[in-house]
C-alpha positions in Angstrom: 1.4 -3.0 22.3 0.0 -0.7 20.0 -0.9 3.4 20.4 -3.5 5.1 19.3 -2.1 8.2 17.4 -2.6 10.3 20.1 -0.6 8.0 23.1 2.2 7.4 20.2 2.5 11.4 19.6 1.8 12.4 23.6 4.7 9.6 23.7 7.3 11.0 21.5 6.3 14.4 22.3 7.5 14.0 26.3 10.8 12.1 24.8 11.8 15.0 22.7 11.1 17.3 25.6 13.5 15.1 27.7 16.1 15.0 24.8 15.4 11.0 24.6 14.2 10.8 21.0 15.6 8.0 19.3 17.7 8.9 16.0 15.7 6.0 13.9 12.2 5.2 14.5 9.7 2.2 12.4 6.1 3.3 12.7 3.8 0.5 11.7 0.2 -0.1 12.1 -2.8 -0.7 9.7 -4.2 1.6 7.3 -6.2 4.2 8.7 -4.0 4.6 11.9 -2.4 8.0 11.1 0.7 6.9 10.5 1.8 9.7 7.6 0.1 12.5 10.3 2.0 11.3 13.0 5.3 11.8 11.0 4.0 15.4 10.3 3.2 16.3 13.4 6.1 14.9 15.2 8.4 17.1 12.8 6.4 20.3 14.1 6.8 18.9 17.8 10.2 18.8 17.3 11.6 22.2 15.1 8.1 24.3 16.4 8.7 27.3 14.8 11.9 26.4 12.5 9.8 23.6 11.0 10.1 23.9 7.1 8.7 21.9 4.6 12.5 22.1 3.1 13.9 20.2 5.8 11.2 17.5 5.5 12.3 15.1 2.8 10.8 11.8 2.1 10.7 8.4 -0.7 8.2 6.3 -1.0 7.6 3.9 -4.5 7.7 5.7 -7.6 9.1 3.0 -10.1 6.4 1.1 -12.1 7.2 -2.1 -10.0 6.5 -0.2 -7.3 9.2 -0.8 -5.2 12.1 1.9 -3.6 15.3 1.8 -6.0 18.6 2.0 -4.2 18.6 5.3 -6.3 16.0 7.4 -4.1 17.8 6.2 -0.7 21.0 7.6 -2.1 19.1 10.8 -2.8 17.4 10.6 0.3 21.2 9.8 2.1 22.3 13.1 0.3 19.6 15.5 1.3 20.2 14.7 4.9 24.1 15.4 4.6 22.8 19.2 3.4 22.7 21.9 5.8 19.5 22.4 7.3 16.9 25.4 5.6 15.7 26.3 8.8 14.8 23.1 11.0 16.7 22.0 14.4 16.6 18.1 13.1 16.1 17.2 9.6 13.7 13.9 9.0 14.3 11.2 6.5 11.2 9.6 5.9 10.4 6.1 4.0 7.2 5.6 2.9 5.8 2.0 2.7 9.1 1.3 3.9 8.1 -3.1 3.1 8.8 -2.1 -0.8 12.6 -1.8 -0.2 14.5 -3.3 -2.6 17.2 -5.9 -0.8 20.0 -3.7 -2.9 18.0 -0.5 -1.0 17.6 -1.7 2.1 21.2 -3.2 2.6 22.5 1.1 1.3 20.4 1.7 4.0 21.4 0.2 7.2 24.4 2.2 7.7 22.1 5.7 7.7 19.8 4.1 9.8 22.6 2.8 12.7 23.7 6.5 12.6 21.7 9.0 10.7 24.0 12.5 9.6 24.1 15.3 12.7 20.8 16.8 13.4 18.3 14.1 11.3 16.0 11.3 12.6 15.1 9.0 9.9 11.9 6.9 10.0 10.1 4.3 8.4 6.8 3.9 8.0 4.8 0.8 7.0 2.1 -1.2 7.2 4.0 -4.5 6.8 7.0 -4.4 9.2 7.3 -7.8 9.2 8.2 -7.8 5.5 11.5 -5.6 6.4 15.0 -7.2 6.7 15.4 -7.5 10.6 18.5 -6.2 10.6 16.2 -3.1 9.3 13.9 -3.9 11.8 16.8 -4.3 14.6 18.0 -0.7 13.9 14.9 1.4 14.4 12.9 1.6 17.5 9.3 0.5 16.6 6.0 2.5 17.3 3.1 0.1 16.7 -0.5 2.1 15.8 -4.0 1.0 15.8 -6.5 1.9 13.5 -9.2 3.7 14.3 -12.6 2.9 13.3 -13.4 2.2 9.8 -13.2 4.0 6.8 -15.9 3.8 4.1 -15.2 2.5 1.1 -14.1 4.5 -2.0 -16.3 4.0 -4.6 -14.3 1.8 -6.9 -14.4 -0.4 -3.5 -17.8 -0.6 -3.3 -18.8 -0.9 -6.8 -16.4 -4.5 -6.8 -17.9 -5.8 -3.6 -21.5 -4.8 -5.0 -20.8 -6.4 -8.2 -19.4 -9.9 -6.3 -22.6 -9.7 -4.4 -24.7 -9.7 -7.3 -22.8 -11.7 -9.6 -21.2 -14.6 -7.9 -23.2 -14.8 -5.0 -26.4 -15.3 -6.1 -25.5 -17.6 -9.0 -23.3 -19.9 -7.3 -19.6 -20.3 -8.4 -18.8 -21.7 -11.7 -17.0 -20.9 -15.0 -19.4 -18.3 -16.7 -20.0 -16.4 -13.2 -16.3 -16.3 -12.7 -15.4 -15.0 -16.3 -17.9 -13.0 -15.9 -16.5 -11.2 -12.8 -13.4 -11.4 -14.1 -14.6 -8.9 -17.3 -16.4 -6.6 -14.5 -13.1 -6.5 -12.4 -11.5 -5.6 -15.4 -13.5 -3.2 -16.3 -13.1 -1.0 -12.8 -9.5 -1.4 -13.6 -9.8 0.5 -16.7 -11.9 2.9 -14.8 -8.9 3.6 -12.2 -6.1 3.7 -14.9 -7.8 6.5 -16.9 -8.8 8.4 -13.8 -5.1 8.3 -12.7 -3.6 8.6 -16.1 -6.0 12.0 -16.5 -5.2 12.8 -13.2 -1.3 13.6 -14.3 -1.8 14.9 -18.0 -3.9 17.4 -16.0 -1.0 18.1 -13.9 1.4 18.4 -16.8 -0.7 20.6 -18.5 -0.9 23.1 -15.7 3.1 22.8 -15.1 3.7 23.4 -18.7 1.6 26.7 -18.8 3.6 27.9 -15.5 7.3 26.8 -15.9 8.2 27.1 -19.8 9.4 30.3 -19.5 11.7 29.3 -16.3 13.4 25.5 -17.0 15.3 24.1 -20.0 13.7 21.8 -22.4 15.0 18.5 -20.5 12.8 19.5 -17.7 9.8 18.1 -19.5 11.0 14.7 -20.9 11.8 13.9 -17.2 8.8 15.1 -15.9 6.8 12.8 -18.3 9.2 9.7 -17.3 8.5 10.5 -13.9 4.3 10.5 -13.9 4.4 7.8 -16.2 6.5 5.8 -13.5 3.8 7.4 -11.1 0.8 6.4 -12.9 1.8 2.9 -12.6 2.4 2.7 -9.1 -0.3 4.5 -8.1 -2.6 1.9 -10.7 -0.8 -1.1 -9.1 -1.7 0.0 -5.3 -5.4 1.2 -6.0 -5.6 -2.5 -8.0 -3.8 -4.3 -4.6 -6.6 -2.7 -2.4 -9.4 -3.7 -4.9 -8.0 -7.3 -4.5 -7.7 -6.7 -1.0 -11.8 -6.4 -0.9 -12.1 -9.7 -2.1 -9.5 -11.2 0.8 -12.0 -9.2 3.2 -15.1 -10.5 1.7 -14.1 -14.1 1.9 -12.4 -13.5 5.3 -15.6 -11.9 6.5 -17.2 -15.4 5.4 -14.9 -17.0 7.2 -15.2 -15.6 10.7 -18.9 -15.5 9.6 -18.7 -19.2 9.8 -17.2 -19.4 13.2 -19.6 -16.6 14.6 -17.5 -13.9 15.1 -19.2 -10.6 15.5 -15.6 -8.6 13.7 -16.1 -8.1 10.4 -14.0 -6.2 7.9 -17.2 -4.9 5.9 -19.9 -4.4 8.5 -22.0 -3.3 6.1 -22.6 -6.3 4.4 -23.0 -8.5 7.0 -26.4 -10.0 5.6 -24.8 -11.3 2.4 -21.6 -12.5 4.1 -23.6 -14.2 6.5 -25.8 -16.1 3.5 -22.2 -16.7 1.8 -21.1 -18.3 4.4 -23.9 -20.6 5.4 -23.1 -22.2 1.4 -19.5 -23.3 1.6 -17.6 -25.0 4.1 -14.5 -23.4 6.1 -12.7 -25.7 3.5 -13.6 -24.1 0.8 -13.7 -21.0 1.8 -9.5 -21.5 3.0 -9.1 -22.5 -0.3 -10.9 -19.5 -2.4 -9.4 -17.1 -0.2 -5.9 -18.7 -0.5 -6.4 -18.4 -4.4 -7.3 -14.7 -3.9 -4.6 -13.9 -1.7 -1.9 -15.4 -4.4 -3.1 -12.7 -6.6 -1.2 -10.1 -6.2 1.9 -12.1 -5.9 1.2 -13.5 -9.6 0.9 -9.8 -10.6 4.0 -8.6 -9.3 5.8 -10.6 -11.8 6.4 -10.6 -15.2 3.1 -11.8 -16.4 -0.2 -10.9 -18.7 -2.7 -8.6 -15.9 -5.9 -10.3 -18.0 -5.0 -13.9 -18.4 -3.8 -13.6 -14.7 -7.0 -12.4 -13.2 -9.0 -15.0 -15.3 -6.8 -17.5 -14.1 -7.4 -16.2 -10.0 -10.6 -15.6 -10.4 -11.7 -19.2 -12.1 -9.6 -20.4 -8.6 -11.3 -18.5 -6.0 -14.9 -18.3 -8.1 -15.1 -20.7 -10.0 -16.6 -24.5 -9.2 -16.0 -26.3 -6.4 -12.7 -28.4 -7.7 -11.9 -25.7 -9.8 -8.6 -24.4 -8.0 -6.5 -27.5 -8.6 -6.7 -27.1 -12.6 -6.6 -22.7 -11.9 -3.1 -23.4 -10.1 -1.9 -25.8 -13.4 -3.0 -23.2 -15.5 -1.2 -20.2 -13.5 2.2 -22.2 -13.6 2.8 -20.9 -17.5 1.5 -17.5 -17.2 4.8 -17.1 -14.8 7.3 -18.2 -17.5 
């Protein structure tokens, strides 16, 4: 069964008034279900007025793979050895908690059977079932709903406004899905500069305040560390672009079979005329070449050719994906 925010926090609220809080908790639940604010505000409802922000430490994926490296769980396993600042219970807290590493999540199970005196550890994730069980097995789970939806950012809309103007009104075939390709493309470059000005900004301003207060080494890391950043953050905002596209075709899909639940409401029109051209077939088949995507990116492969390669599968003419998945089988090696 899944909470709202609210029932999940009323929940764990009366259990740490009873002294029944688990040690180990897994919240899951889609985006947009307050799972990051729950973990904040459960951490007040439990220290009140000893709650400090030093007592409060957390991982999430940092590495350019974006995964978590057995390295931050060790640091994370250190911190909550430490005395406590101020708090009655220390928390441990794993963001996106599915991007584990094996090697991490194996360091791992031993803190999570039984956390250090006086710290509660949980993860938090919008993919539990992508944990190890015996993860999974060791935590009690808090399943959220999401609440409403969210408009799109506007790197979001601008890709499903461009779909909508380029490939559905010209049909699918080679030149309209090169041509989306280059515009998909394009909003990447868009979101890698934002990001990348986003932390020389940052730098800049840390720079100015801390020269006069930290050795020279300070900086080097500090670079290694937003340039590890930047590419995470890049890889996520690209995931949930391709993540639009898995919506828009799904939204075809249950389209198709006249179901009033649609991902992107907003568009129900075009979705609708989408899917009155292509068979549930097809559209199983597009979307299944869409979907692959991100699992082509994650390995060692060429992000251009890749997309090309997707996009000629899940846009280009009926037929097409058969020769797309040939071609994708050397971009791999």
């Amino acid at each position: 069964m899944a909470f709202s925010r609210e029932q999940a926090l009323e929940y764990l609220t009366e259990a740490s008034a009873q002294d029944r809080l688990a040690h180990s908790f897994l919240f899951s639940g889609p985006g947009r279900s307050g799972k990051r604010r729950l973990v904040t505000e459960l951490f007040r409802v439990v220290n009140g007025n000893l709650a400090d922000p030093a007592d409060f430490h957390a991982v999430e994926p940092e590495s350019k793979s974006r995964k978590i490296l057995v390295e931050q769980i060790r640091e994370l396993e250190a911190s909550l050895r430490m005395c406590a600042a101020r708090a009655k219970v220390k928390f441990g807290v794993v963001y996106e908690a599915d991007r584990l590493m094996p090697q991490a999540a194996n360091a791992f199970l031993k803190t999570l059977e039984e956390p250090p005196d006086h710290s509660l550890v949980i993860l938090v994730t919008a993919l539990p079932e992508e944990l190890l069980e015996t993860i999974r097995s060791r935590c009690i789970e808090v399943s959220l709903r999401a609440v409403g939806k969210a408009a799109l950012i506007a790197d979001e809309a601008e890709l499903v406004d461009q779909f909508f103007h380029l490939v559905a009104p010209d049909g699918f075939s080679v030149a309209t899905a090169l041509k989306f390709s280059r515009a998909f493309l394009g909003i990447l470059g868009k979101v890698r500069e934002r990001i990348e000005t986003e932390h020389s900004d940052l730098l800049r301003r840390e720079q100015t305040a801390y020269k006069q207060t930290t050795n020279g080494s300070w900086l080097g890391e500090r670079e290694e560390r937003l340039s590890a950043l930047t590419e995470s953050r890049y890889i996520k905002a690209r995931a949930n672009l391709i993540l639009k596209l898995i919506e828009v075709l799904g939204d075809a899909l249950r389209a198709k079979h006249k179901s009033p639940f649609l991902d992107l409401a907003e568009y129900r029109v075009p979705v609708a005329n989408l899917a009155g051209r292509l068979s549930s077939a097809e559209l199983l088949k597009r979307l299944d070449a869409i979907q692959s995507l991100n699992d082509t990116l994650s390995r060692n492969v060429q992000e251009a050719l890749a997309i090309e390669v997707a996009f000629l599968n899940a846009f280009g003419p009926a037929g097409q994906s058969s020769t797309g998945r040939m071609l994708a089988d050397p971009i791999a090696r």
